[in-house]
N, C-alpha and C positions, 0 to 999 in steps of 0.2 A: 323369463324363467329359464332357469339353464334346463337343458335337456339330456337326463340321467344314462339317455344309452350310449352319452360320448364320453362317459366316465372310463378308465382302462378299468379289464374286468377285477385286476389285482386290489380295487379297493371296492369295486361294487359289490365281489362276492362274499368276502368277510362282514362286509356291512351289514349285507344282506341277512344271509347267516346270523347274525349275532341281533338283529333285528327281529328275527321270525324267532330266535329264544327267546327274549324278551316279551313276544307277542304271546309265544305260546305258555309261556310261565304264566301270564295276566289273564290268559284264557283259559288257562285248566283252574289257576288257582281260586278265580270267578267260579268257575263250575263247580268245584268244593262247597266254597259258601253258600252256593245256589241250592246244592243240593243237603248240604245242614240247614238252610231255611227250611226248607218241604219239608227234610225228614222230622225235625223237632218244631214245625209248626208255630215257627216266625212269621214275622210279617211281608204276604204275601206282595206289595208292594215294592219290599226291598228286593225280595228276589226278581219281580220283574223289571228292577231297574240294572241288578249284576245283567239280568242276561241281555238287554238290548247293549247294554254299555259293552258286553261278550263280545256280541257280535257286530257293532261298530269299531271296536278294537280291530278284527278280523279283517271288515269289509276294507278297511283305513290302508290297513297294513299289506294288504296284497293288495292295493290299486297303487301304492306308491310305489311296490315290488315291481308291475306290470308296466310303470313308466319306463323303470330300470332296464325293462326285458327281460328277456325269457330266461338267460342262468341266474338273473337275479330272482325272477320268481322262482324257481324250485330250489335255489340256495336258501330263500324264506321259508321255504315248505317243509327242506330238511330242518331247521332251525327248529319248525315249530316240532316237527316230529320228535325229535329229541328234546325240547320241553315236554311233550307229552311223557316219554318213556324216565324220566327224569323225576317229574312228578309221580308217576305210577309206583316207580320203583322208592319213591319217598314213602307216599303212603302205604306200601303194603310194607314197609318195615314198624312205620306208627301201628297198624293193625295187630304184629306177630309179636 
C-alpha cells in the first residue's frame, strides 16, 4: 500500500479538498432526505439507512484524509464546510 503522506502536498491538497466537497454534498444531501423522511412520515427504515450510510460516508472519508495527514485532513474539512454552506445557500433559495 503506497503511503499517502509521501504524496507532494500540491496534489494531496486539491484532492483533498475536492474530496471533502464531495463528501459533504453526499452528507448534507442525505440529511435533506433524512429529514423529508421524518418530516412527511416515510419509511422509518429508509431513513435509518440514509443516516448510517451519512455517517459511514463521513467516518470513510476522514480516515483516508488522516492517512494523507494533517493538511490533508483540514483541506477535507474545508471541503466539506463549503459543501455545507453550498448546500444551505441552495436550499434557502428553494424556500424564498
Amino acid at each position: 500500500m503506497t503511503d499517502l503522506t509521501t504524496l507532494p502536498l500540491l496534489v494531496t491538497l486539491p484532492v483533498s479538498f475536492l474530496g471533502g466537497l464531495l463528501i459533504g454534498h453526499g452528507y448534507f444531501r442525505s440529511l435533506l432526505e433524512t429529514t423529508n423522511l421524518i418530516v412527511g412520515e416515510g419509511p422509518p427504515l429508509k431513513a435509518l439507512a440514509l443516516t448510517l450510510g451519512r455517517l459511514a460516508l463521513v467516518t470513510v472519508g476522514f480516515f483516508v484524509a488522516v492517512l494523507a495527514g494533517g493538511p490533508a485532513l483540514l483541506a477535507a474539512l474545508a471541503g466539506l464546510i463549503c459543501a455545507k454552506s453550498l448546500m444551505m445557500r441552495r436550499t434557502q433559495r428553494e424556500v424564498t
